[in-house]
DRENPANU-626506 format. One record per residue (C-alpha): residue in one letter; y, x, z. Coordinates in steps of 0.02 Angstrom, whole numbers, plus 50000, padded with zeros to 5 digits. Last residue first. Example, Ala and Ser with C-alpha at 12.3 -4.5 7.8 and 13.67 -1.06 7.14 Angstrom:
BEGIN
<residuo S&north 49947&east 50684&up 50357>
<residuo A&north 49775&east 50615&up 50390>
END
This chain:
BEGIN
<residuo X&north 53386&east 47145&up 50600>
<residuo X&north 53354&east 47326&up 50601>
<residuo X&north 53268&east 47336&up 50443>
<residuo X&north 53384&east 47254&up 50342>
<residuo X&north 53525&east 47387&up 50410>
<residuo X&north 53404&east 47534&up 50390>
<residuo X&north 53363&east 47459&up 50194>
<residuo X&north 53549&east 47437&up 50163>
<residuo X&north 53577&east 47641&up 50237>
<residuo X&north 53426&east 47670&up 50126>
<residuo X&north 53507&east 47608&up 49977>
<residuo X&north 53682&east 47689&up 50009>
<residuo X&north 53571&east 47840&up 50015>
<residuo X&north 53480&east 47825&up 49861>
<residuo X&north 53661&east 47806&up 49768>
<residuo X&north 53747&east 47963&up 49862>
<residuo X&north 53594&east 48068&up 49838>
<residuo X&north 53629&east 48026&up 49645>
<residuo X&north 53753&east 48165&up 49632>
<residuo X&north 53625&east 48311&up 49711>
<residuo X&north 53529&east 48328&up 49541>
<residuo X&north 53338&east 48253&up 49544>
<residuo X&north 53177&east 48337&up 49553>
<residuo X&north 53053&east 48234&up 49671>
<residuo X&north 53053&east 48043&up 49627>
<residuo X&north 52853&east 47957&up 49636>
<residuo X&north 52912&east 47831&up 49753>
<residuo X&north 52840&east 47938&up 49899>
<residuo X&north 52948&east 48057&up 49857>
<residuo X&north 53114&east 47976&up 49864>
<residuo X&north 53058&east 47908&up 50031>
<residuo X&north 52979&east 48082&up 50102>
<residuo X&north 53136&east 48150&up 50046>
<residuo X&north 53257&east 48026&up 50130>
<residuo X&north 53166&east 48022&up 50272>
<residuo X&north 53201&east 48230&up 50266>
<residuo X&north 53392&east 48201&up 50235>
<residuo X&north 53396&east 48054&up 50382>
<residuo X&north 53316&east 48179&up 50508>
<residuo X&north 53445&east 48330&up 50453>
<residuo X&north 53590&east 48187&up 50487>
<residuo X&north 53527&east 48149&up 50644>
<residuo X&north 53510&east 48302&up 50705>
<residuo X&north 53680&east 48344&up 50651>
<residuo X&north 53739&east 48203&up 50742>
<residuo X&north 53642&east 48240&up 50891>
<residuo X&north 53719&east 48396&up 50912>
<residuo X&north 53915&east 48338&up 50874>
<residuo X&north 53872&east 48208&up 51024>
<residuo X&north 53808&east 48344&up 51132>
<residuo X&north 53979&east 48447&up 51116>
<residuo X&north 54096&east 48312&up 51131>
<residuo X&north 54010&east 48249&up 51281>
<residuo X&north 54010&east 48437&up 51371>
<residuo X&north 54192&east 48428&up 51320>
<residuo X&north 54229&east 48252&up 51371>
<residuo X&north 54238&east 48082&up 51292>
<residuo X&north 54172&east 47947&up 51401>
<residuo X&north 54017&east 47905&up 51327>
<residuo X&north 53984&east 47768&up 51197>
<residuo X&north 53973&east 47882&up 51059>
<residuo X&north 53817&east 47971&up 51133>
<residuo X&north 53728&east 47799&up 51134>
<residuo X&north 53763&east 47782&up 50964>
<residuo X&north 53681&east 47942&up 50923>
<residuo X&north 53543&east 47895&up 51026>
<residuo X&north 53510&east 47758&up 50932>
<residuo X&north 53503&east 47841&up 50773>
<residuo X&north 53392&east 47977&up 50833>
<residuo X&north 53279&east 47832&up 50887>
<residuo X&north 53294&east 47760&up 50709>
<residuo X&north 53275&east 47930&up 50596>
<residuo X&north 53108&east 47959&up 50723>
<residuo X&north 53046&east 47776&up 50664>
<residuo X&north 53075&east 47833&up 50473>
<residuo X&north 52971&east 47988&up 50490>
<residuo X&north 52835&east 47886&up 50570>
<residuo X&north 52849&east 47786&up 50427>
<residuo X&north 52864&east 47884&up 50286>
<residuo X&north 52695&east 48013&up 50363>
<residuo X&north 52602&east 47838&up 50372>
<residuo X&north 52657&east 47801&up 50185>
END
């Protein structure tokens, strides 16, 4: 759970961050840092994912249901933030 966690706080500050990048006036150099923390994001939320899905016992499942365990954890991230 610990490992979950601290896996889940990074997932939130790269969040932020993100949306801090999208705030900036749009330029090249902007453009270019934005696209990087995006996919840094998105590797983040993939491994919280993992840890999640693991830690509730789930470890060999086909690629479709992603898309349901991550509309879930997108409602748990928006819980979580309020």
């Amino acid at each position: 759970m610990k490992r979950l966690n601290e896996r889940f706080q990074d997932f939130s500050n790269a969040l932020k961050r993100l949306e801090e990048a999208t705030r900036e006036v749009p330029s090249e150099i902007v453009i270019d840092g934005t696209i990087q923390r995006y996919e840094f994001t998105f590797e983040l939320a993939w491994k919280t994912m993992k840890d999640y899905l693991e830690y509730n016992g789930i470890v060999n499942i086909e690629h479709s249901i992603w898309l349901l365990y991550i509309c879930k954890f997108i409602r748990y991230y928006k819980t979580y933030e309020k």
